[in-house]
KOLVOLUM-963962 format. One record per residue (C-alpha): residue in three letters; chain; x, y, z. Coordinates in steps of 0.02 Angstrom, whole numbers. Layout:
<sites>
{"ALA","A",{X,Y,Z}};
...
</sites>
This chain:
<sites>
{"UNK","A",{0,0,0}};
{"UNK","A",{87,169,-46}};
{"UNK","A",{8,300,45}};
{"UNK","A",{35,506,-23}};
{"UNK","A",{25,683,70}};
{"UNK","A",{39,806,-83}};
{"UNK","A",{10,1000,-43}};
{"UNK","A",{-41,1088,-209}};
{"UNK","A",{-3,1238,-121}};
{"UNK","A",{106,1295,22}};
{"UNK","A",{32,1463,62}};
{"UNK","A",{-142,1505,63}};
{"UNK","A",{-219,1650,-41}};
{"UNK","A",{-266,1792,28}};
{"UNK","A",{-353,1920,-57}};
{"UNK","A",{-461,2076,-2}};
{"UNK","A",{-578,2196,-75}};
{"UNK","A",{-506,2355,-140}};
{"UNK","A",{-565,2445,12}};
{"UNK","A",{-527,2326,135}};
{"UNK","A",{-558,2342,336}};
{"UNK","A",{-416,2360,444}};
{"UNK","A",{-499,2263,574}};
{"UNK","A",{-598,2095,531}};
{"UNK","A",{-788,2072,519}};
{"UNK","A",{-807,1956,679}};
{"UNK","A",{-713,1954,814}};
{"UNK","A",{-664,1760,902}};
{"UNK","A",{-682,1744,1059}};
{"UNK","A",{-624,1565,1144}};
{"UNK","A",{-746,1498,1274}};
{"UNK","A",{-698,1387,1407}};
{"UNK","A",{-714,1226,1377}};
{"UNK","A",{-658,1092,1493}};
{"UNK","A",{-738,914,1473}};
{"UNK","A",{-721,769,1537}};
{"UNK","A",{-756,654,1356}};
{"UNK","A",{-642,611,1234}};
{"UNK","A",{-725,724,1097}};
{"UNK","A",{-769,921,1089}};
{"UNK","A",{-833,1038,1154}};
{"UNK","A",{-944,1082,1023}};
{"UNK","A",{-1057,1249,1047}};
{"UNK","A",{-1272,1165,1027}};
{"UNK","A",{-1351,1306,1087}};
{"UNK","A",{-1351,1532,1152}};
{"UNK","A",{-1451,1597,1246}};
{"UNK","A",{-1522,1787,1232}};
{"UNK","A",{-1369,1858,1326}};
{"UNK","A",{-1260,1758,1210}};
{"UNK","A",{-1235,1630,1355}};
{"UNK","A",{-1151,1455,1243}};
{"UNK","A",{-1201,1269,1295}};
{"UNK","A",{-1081,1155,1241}};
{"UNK","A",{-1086,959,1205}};
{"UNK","A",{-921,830,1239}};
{"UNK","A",{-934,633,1216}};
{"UNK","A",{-820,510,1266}};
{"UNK","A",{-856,414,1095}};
{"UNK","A",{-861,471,915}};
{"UNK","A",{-1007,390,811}};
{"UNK","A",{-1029,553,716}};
{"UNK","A",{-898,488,604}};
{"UNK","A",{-972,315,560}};
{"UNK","A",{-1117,410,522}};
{"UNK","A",{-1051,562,441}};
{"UNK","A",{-1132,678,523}};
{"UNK","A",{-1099,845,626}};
{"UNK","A",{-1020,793,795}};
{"UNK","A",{-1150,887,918}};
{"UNK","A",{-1289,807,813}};
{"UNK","A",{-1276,641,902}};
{"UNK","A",{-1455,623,990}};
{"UNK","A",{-1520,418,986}};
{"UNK","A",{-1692,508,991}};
{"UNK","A",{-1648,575,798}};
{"UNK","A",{-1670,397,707}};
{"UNK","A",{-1639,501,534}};
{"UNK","A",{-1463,542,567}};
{"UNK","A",{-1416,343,592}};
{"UNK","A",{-1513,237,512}};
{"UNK","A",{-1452,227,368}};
{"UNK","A",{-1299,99,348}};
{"UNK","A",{-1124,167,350}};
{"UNK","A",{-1046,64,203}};
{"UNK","A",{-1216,134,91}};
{"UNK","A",{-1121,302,123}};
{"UNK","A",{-921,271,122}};
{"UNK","A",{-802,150,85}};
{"UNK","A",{-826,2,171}};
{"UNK","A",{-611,13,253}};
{"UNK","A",{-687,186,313}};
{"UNK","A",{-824,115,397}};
{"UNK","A",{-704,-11,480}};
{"UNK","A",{-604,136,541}};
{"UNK","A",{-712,212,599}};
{"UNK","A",{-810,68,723}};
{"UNK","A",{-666,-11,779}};
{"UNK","A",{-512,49,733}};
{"UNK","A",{-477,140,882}};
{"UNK","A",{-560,135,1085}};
{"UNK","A",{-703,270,1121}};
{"UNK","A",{-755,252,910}};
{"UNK","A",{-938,197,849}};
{"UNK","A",{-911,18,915}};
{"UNK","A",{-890,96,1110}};
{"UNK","A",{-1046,208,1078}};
{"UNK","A",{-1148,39,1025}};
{"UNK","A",{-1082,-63,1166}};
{"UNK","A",{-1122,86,1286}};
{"UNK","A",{-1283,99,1231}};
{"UNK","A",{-1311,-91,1274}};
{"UNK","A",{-1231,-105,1452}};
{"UNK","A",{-1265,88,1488}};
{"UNK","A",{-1124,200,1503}};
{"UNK","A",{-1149,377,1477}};
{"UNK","A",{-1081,449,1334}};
{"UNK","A",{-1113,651,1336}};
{"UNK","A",{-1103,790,1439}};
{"UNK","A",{-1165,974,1450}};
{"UNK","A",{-1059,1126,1466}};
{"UNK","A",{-1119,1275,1541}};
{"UNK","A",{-1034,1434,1622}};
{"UNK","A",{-902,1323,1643}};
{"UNK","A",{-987,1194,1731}};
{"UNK","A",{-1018,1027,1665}};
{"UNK","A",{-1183,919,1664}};
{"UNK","A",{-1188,735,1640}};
{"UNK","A",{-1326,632,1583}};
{"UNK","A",{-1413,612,1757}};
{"UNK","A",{-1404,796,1780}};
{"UNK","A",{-1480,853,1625}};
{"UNK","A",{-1415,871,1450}};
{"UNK","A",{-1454,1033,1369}};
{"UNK","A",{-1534,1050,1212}};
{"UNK","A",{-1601,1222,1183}};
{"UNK","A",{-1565,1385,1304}};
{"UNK","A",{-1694,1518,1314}};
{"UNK","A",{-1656,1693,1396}};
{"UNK","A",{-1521,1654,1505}};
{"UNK","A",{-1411,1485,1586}};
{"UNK","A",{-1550,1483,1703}};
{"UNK","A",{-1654,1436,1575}};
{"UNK","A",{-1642,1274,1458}};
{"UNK","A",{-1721,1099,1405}};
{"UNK","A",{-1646,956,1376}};
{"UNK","A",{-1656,763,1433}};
{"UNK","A",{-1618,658,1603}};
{"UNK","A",{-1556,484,1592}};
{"UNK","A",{-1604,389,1746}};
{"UNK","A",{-1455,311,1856}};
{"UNK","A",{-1524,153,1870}};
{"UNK","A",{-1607,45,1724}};
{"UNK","A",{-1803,7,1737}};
{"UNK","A",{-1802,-171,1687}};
{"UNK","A",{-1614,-231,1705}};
{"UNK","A",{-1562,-155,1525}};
{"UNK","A",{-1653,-3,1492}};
{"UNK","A",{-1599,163,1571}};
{"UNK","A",{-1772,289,1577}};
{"UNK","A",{-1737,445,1470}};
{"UNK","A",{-1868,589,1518}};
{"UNK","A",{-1865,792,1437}};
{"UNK","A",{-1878,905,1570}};
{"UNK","A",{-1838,1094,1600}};
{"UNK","A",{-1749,1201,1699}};
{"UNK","A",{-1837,1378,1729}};
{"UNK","A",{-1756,1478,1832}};
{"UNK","A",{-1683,1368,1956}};
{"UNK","A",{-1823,1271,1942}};
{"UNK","A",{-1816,1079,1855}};
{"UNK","A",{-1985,1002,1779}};
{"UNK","A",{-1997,854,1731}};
{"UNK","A",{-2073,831,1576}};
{"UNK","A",{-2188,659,1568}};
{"UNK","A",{-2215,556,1412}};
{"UNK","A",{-2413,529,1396}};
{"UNK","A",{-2380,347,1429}};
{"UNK","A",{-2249,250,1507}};
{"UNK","A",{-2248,48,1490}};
{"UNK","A",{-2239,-58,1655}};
{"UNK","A",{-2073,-120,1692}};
{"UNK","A",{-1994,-10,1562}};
{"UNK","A",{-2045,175,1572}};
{"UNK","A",{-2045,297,1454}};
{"UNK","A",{-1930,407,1338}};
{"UNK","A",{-1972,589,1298}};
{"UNK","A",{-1840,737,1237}};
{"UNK","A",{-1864,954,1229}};
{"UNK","A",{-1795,1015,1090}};
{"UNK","A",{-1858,1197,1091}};
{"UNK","A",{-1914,1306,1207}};
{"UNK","A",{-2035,1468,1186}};
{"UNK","A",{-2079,1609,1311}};
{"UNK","A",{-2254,1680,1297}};
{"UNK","A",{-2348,1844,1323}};
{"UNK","A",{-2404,1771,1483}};
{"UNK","A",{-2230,1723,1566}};
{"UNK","A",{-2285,1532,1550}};
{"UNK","A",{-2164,1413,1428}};
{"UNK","A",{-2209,1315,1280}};
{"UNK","A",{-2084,1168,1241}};
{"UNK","A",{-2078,1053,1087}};
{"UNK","A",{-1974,862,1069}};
{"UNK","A",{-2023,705,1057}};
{"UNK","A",{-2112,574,1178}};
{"UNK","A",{-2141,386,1159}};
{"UNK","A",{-2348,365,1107}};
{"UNK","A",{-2451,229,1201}};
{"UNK","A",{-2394,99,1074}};
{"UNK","A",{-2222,-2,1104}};
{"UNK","A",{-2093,8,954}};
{"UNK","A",{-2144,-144,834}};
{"UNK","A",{-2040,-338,854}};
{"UNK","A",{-1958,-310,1004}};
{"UNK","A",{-1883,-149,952}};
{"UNK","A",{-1847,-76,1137}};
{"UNK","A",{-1758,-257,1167}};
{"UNK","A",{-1659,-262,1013}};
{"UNK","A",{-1602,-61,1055}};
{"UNK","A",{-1538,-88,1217}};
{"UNK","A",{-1488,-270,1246}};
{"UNK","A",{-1470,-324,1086}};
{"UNK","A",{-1329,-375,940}};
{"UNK","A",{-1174,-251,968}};
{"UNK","A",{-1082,-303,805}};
{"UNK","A",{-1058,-168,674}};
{"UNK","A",{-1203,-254,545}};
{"UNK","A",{-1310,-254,716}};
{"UNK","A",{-1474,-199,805}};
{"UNK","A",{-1439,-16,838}};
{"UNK","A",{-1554,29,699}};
{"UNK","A",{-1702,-25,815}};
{"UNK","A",{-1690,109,886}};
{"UNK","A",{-1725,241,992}};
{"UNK","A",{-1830,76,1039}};
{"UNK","A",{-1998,153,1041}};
{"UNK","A",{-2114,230,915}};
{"UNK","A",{-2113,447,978}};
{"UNK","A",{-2229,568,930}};
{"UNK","A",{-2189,754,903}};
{"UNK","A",{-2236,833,1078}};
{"UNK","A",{-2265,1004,1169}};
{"UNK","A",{-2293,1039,1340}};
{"UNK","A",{-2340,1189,1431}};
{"UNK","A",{-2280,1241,1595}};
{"UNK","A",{-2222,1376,1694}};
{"UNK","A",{-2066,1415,1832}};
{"UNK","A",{-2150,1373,1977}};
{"UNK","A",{-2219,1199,1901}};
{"UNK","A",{-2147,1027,1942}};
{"UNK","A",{-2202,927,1801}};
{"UNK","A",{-2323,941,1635}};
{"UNK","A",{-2379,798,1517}};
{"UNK","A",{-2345,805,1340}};
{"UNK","A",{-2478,835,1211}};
{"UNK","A",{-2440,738,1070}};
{"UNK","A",{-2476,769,880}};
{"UNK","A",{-2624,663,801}};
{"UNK","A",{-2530,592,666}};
{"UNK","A",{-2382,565,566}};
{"UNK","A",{-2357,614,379}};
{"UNK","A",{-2374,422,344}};
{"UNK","A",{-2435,297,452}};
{"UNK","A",{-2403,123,482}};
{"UNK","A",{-2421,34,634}};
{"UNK","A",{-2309,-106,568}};
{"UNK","A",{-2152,19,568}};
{"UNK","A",{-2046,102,723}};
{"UNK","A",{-2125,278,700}};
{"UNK","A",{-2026,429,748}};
{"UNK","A",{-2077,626,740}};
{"UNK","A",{-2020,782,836}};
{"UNK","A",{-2034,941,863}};
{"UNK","A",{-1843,1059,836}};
{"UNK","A",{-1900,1225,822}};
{"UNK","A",{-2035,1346,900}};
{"UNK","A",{-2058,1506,856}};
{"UNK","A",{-2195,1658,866}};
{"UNK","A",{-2252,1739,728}};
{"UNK","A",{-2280,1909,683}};
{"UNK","A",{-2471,1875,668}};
{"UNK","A",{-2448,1811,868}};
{"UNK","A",{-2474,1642,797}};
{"UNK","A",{-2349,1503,846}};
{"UNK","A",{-2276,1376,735}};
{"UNK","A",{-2182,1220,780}};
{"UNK","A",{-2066,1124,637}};
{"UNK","A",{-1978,964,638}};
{"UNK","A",{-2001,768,570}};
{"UNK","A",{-2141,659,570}};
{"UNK","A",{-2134,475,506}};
{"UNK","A",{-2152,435,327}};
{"UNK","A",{-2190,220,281}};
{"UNK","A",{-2136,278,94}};
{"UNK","A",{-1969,194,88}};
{"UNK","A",{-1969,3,122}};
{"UNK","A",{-2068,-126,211}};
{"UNK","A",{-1979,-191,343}};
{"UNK","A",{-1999,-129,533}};
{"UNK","A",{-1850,-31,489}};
{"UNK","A",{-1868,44,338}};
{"UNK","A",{-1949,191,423}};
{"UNK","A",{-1912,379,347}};
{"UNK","A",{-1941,544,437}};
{"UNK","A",{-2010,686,315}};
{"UNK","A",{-1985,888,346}};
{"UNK","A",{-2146,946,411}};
{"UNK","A",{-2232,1097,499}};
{"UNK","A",{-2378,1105,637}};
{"UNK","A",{-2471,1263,698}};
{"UNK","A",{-2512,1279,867}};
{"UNK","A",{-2641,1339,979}};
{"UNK","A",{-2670,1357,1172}};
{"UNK","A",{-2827,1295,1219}};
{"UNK","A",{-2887,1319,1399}};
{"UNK","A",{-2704,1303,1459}};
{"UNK","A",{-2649,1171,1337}};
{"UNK","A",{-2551,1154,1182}};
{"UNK","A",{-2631,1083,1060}};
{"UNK","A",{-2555,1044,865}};
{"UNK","A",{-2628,1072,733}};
{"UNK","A",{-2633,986,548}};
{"UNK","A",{-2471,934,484}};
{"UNK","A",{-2411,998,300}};
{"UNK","A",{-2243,948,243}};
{"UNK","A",{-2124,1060,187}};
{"UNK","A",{-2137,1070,-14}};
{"UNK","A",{-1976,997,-86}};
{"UNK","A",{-1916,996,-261}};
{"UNK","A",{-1868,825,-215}};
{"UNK","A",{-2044,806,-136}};
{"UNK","A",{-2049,678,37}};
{"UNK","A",{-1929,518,59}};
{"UNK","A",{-1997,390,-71}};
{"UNK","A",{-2105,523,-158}};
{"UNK","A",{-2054,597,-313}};
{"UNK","A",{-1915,546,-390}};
{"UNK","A",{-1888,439,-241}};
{"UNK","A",{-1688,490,-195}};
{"UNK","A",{-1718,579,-19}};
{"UNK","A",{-1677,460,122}};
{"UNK","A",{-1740,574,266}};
{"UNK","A",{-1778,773,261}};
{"UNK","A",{-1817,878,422}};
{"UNK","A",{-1839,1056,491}};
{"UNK","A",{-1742,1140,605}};
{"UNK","A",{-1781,1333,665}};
{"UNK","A",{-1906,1455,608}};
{"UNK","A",{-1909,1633,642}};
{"UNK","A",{-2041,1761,656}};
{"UNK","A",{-2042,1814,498}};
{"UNK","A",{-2105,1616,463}};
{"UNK","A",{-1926,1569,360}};
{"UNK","A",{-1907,1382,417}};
{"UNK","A",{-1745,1285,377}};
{"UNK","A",{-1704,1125,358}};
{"UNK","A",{-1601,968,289}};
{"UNK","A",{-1623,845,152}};
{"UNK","A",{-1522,694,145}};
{"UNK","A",{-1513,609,-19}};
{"UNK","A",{-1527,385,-30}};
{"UNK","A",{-1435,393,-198}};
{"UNK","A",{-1271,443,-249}};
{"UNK","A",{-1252,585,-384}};
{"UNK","A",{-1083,648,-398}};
{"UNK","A",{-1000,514,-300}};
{"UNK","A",{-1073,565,-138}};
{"UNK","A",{-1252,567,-59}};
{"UNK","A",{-1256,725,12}};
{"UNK","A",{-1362,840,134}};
{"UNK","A",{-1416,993,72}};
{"UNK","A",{-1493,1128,184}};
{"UNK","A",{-1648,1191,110}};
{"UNK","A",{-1766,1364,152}};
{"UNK","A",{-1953,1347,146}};
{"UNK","A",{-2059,1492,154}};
{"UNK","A",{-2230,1449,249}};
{"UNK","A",{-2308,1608,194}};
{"UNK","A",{-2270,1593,-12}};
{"UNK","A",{-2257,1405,4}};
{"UNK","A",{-2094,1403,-73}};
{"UNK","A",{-1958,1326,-45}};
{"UNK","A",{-1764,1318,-113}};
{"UNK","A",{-1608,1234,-99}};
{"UNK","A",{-1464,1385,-97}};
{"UNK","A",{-1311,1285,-111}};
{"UNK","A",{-1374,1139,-209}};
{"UNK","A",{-1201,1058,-310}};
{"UNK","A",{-1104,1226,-255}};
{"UNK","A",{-974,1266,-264}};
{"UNK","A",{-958,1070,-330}};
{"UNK","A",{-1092,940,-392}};
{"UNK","A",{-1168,838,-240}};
{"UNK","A",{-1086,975,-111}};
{"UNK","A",{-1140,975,68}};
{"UNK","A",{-1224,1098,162}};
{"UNK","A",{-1305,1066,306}};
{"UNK","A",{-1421,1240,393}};
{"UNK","A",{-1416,1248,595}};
{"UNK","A",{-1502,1390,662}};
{"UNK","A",{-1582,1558,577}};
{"UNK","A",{-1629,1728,684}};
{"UNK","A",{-1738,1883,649}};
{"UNK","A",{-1646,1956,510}};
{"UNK","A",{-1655,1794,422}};
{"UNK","A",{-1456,1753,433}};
{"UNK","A",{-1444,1569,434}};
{"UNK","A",{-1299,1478,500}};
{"UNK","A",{-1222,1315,470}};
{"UNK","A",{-1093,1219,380}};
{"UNK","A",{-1034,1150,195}};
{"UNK","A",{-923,1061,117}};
{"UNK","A",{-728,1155,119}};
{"UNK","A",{-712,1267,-45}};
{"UNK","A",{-580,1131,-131}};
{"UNK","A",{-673,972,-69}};
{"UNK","A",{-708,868,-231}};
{"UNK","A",{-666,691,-169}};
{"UNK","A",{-798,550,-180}};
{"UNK","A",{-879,504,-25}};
{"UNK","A",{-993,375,-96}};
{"UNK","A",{-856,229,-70}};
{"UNK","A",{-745,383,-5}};
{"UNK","A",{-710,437,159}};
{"UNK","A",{-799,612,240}};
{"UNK","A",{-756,774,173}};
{"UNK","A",{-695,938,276}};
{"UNK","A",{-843,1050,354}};
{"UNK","A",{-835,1249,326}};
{"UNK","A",{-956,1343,425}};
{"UNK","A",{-1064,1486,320}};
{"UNK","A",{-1178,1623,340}};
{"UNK","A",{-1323,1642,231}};
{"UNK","A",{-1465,1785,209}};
{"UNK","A",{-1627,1719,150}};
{"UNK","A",{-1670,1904,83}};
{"UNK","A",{-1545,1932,-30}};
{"UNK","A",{-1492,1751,-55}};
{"UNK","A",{-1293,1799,-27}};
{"UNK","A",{-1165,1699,64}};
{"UNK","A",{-1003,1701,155}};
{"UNK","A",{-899,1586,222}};
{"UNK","A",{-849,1626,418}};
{"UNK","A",{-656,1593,377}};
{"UNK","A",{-696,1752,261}};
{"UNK","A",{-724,1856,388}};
{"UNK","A",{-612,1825,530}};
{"UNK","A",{-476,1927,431}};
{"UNK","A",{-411,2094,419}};
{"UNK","A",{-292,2202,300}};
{"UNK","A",{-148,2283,383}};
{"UNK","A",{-31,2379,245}};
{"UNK","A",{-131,2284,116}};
{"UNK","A",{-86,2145,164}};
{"UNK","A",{-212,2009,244}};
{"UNK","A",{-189,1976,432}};
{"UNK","A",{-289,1825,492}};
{"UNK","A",{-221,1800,662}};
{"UNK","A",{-327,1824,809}};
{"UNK","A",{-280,1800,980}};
{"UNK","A",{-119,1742,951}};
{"UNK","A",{-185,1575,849}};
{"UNK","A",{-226,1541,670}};
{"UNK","A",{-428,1470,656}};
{"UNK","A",{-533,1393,566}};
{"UNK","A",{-716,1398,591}};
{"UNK","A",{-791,1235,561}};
{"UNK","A",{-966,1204,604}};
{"UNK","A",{-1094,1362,643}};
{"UNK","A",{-1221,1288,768}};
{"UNK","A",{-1306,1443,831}};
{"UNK","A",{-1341,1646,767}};
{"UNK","A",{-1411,1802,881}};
{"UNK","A",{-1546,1926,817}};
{"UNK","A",{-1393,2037,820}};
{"UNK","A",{-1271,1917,707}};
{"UNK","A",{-1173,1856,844}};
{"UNK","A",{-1121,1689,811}};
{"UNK","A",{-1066,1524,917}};
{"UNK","A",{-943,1404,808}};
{"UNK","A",{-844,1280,825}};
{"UNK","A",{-644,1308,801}};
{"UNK","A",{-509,1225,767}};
{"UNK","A",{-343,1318,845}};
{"UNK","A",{-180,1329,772}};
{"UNK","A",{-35,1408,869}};
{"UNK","A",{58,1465,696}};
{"UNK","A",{14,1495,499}};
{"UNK","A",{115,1349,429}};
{"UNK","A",{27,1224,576}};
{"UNK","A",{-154,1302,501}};
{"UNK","A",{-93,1287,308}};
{"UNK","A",{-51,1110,336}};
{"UNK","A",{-188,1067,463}};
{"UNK","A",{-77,975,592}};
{"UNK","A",{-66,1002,784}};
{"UNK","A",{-252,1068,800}};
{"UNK","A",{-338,1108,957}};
{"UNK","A",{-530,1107,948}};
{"UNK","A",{-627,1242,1014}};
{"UNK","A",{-813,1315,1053}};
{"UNK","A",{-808,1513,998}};
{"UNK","A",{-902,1658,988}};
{"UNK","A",{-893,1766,822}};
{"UNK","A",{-939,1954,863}};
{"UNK","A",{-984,2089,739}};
{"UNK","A",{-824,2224,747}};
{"UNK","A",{-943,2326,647}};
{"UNK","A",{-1152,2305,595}};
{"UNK","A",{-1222,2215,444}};
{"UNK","A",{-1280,2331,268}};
{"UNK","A",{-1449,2374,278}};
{"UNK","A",{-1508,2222,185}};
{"UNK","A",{-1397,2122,341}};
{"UNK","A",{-1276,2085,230}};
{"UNK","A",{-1085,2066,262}};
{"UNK","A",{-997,2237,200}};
{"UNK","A",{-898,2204,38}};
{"UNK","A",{-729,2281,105}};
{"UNK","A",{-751,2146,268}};
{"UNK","A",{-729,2003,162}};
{"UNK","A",{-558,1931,114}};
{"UNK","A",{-534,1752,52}};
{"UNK","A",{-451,1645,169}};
{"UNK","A",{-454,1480,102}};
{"UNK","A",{-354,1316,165}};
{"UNK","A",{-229,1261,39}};
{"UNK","A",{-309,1115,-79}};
{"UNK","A",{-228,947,-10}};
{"UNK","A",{-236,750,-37}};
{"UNK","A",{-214,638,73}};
{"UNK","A",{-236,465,-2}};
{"UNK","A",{-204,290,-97}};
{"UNK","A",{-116,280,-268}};
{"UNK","A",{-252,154,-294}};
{"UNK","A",{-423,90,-223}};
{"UNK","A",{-403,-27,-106}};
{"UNK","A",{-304,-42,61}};
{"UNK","A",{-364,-16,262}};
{"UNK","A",{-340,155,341}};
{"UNK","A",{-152,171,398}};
{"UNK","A",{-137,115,579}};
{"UNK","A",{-33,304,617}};
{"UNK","A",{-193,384,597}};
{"UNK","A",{-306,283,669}};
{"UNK","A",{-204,309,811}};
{"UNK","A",{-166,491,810}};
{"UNK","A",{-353,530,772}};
{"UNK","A",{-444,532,958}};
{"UNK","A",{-292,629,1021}};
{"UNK","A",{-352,753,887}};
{"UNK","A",{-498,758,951}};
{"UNK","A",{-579,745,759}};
{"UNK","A",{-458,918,720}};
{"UNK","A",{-399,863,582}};
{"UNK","A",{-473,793,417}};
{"UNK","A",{-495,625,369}};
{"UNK","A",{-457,607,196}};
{"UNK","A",{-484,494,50}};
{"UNK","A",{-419,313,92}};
{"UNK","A",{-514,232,-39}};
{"UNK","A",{-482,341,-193}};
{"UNK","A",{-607,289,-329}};
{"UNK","A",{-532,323,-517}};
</sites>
């Protein structure tokens, strides 16, 4: 096996507008970190007064799965249930299980015997599993949802997972309608909304008063833990999208759940949920998320989870949903159309009624199957895909959060990633920004630069960065990222000796008046193009960096092992 690092460039280019700022558009700011896992921090969520709440695991399924690191939630079936060797090479997917301790075969094996896997960070305090980990924050620290694992299991394998909320000091529990005797029940919050009247309306998911078809809750958590095994059972129970209402002074609520799914079958394990809340201008509310789809298969697996919407009311003190439209796609629903989407779902909305969301395709084009952020438009009915195959056929781009002024964060494939990942291995993530009004885009490493002389300064703090993933965005543009750190320019140009870290990008200046990035802010700051692969197709993943990888902390890119011709 002959095995090749070729730079194409040594420097990067740097270039500027003719009237470039001598100070860069955003600002970084490190936050403190410290974790107990193997893996992160990675900023999920900011509150109002641009508080950050971080995520750290000890194990790194992301990477079998291919998917954002602080997206790993068991209650999301969409983001692994879909093989890995459908998606990469099959070495990769080896790699990537076992190749190294705390990888996707730890997570599996964790998930069997119980052993927690994530933690919270928050003002520099850290919350485990049993504590509460956070999912959404609303004004303040003192104010977030999230999910509780119990500390003991309910029927000698299965550890009770319950949403709850913390209100201002307060913690409420957050009840599935149903829980099953001698098991319990599993429920999630997702979102969290403030009304007019100081009460809070949540959204997530909750199990409904039917048990996950064949033994799915068995096969989840004591079940197979080879890599070809029953993980895709679960979360173990069929969940139903679910708000609850509830105030600071409560100590529990029960969740309403929706009435139905997009597609129904009782011979599938059903999933919906509800990830974003928002109020309207009208004073309406809105809640968008998934909702099972039977569309794509037969078995009691081959459940799909479409991008849908619910409006919701408060009825004498209640939430209650109302009918479900999916989100118009050009692609239309999983197994509709032209039958290539493997899941879809929504994210955020804002007042203004943008909603974003993800598509994920089932077949390759371009060598890769790729996720592609979309933006619907509930009051036109319209929806797009803004960075669908750019800057390259079958690119990723994958939308994270949106505020008032309709700036929508994220992440996308790195500006010189070409190589497949259908049979490939996972491309580089570059974290954008995106305004739905005038449809214009930037890339964060853009705009963390400034022109001294005329000549492009990127350094901040001392360090070299680059921004990575985009997970959150204030109504006033300030951003929280993920980093990674580089203590010199030729350590950032050749992406070695990385230190991963959660940061906060802060306007030096404010946005246009369409909220667009000034011209003379942006100066290209791209990574130099690189390969880091196999002569030929074929061969295992080199044993150095397999074993240099969790010490990275997933800071540097894994590259192409399996080249395809």
């Amino acid at each position: 096996m002959k095995t090749k690092l070729t730079l194409l460039a040594t420097l990067s280019i740097l270039s500027c507008a003719s009237h470039a700022a001598e100070t860069p558009f955003y600002q970084i700011t490190e936050i403190a970190g410290d974790k107990a896992g193997n893996y992160g921090p990675w900023p999920t969520a900011m509150a109002a007064d641009k508080t950050v709440a971080m995520q750290a695991a000890t194990n790194d399924w992301f990477q079998y799965y291919n998917m954002a690191p602080m997206a790993m939630d068991l209650a999301d079936r969409f983001r692994y249930n879909i093989d890995c060797n459908s998606l990469m090479a099959s070495d990769v997917c080896d790699g990537f299980w076992s190749g190294a301790s705390t990888r996707a075969k730890d997570w599996r094996k964790d998930t069997v015997t119980y052993v927690a896997q994530n933690e919270s960070l928050l003002n520099g305090s850290s919350r485990t599993e049993q504590d509460g980990i956070i999912k959404q924050l609303g004004s303040s620290a003192d104010y977030f949802v999230g999910y509780k694992v119990a500390s003991a299991a309910t029927n000698g394998y299965y550890f009770e997972r319950q949403a709850f909320a913390h209100l201002g000091g307060n913690d409420i529990d957050l009840l599935p309608p149903t829980t099953f005797t001698d098991v319990g029940g599993f429920s999630s919050a997702n979102a969290l909304l403030k009304l007019s009247d100081d009460s809070y309306l949540v959204g997530g998911t909750a199990n409904t008063s039917v048990k996950g078809p064949d033994s799915s809750l068995a096969y989840c958590y004591n079940g197979d833990t080879s890599q070809n095994s029953d993980l895709n059972r679960c979360p173990g129970f069929n969940t139903q999208a679910a708000l609850w209402l509830t105030t600071p002074d409560a100590t529990s609520a029960t969740a309403a759940l929706a009435s139905n799914y997009y597609h129904h079958d009782s011979g599938l394990l059903e999933t919906a949920a509800v990830l974003g809340l928002t109020e309207k201008e009208d004073g309406s509310y809105l809640a968008v998320g998934y909702s099972s789809t039977d569309k794509v298969g037969s078995s009691v697996t081959s459940g799909r989870n479409a991008a849908v919407t619910w409006p919701v009311t408060i009825v004498d003190g209640q939430p209650v949903f109302g009918t479900l439209a999916a989100i118009p796609l050009p692609k239309d629903a999983p197994g509709e159309g032209d039958e290539v989407l493997s899941n879809t779902w929504a994210v955020a909305a804002n007042a203004q009624g943008v909603v974003i969301g993800n598509q994920k395709f089932s077949q390759a084009k371009s060598r890769n199957k790729p996720v592609e952020m979309f933006v619907y438009d509930s009051t036109t009915n319209t929806t797009t895909i803004p960075f669908e195959n750019k800057p390259n056929p079958a690119a990723n781009s994958e939308a994270a959060a949106i505020n008032s002024l309709g700036q929508v964060v994220g992440w996308q494939d790195e500006r010189n990633e070409t190589q497949p990942v259908y049979n490939g291995s996972p491309r580089l993530q570059e974290a954008f920004l995106y305004n739905v009004g005038t449809k214009n885009s930037w890339r964060f490493n853009d705009l963390i630069c400034a022109t001294v002389d005329g000549a492009a300064s990127c350094a901040q703090n001392g360090k070299y960065y680059y921004i990575v993933y985009a997970s959150a965005v204030h109504d006033d543009g300030t951003v929280a990222a993920t980093a990674y750190s580089y203590d010199s320019y030729a350590d950032w140009a050749a992406r070695q000796n990385a230190t991963v870290v959660p940061v906060l990008l802060t306007p030096n200046t404010t946005f246009g008046s369409d909220n667009d990035v000034p011209s003379d802010y942006v100066v290209t700051n791209a990574l130099p193009a690189s390969d880091l692969g196999q002569d030929n197709g074929g061969g295992s993943i080199p044993l150095w960096l397999l074993a240099v990888l969790p010490l990275l902390a997933w800071s540097r890119k894994l590259k192409s092992y399996k080249k395809m011709s």
